[in-house]
N, C-alpha and C positions, 0 to 999 in steps of 0.2 A: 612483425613486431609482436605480435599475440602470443605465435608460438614461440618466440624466444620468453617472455617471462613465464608461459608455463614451463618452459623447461627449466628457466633458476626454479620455480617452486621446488617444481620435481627433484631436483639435488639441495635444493635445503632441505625437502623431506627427510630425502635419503641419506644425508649427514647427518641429522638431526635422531633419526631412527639406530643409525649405525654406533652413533654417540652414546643413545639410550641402550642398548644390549651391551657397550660396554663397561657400562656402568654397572650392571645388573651383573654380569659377569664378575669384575671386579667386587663388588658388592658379596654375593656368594661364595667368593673364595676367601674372603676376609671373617666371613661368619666360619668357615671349615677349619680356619685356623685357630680360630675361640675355642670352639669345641674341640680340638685336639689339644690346646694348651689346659683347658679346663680337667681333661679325662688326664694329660698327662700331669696336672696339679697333684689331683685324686690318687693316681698310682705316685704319686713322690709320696702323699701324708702316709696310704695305707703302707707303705715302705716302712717310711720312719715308724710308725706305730710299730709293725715287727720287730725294727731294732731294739725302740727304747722302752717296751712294753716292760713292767712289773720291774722296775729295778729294786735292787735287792734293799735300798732304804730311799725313803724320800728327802733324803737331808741332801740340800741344795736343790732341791725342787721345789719351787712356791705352790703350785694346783696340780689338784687332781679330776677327773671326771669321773663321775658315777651315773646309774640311772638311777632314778625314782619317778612313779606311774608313770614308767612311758616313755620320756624325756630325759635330758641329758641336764644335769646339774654340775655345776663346778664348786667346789671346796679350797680352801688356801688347804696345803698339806698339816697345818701346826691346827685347825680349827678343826670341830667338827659342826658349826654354823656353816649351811649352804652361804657361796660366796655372790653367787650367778643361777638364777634357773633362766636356760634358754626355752625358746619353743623349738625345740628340736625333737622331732618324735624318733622312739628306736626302729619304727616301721620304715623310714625312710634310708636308714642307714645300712652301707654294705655288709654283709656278713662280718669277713673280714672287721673290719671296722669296732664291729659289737662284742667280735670277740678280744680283741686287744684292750676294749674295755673295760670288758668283765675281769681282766687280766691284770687291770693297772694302767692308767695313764695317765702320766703326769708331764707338766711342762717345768722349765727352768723359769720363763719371764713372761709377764703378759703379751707380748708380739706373738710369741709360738702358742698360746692359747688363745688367740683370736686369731690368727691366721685357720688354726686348725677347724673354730669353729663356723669360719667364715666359709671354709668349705664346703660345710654341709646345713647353711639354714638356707632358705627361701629366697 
């Protein structure tokens, strides 16, 4: 009698354990796919940056981003009033990125101006 209930212990341990690495398992492959959806977010903007960089007028585009000390500021395209200063520093940003900047970037609606910058704050 003794040794039968230590032997259920013994296999609810081991369920119980076998349970927990699954989990964990499961658990780290669902973090591996964040960050691959994440980096593959990053190469979709820094894409589109290359397309739509510096067009040749801003008519039909509402913002623009600039830097000033440091940071990314956004402008409606018809103002020269900042519209948005984020905490985004240019230290954090990919090359790539900085340079499409300095180059012109503008968006058509606020969705694609916050998505873009959701990309890159904290």
């Amino acid at each position: 009698m003794m040794n039968e209930t230590r032997a259920k212990r013994i296999c609810i341990f081991l369920v119980l354990a076998l349970a927990l690495l699954f989990a964990a398992i499961f658990l780290a492959r669902q973090g591996n796919d964040r960050a691959d959806g994440a980096k593959g977010a990053e190469d979709m903007t820094a894409a589109r940056l290359h397309e739509e960089t510096a067009p040749s007028s801003t008519e039909g585009y509402a913002f623009r981003i600039a830097v000033e000390e440091d940071y990314l500021v956004v402008y409606k395209t018809t103002e020269t009033q900042a519209y948005l200063y984020t905490d985004i520093c240019t230290t954090s940003l990919p090359e790539e990125v900085l340079k499409a900047i300095g180059e012109g970037v503008t968006f058509k609606t606020e969705k694609e101006l916050y998505d873009f910058l959701e990309n890159y704050s904290s």
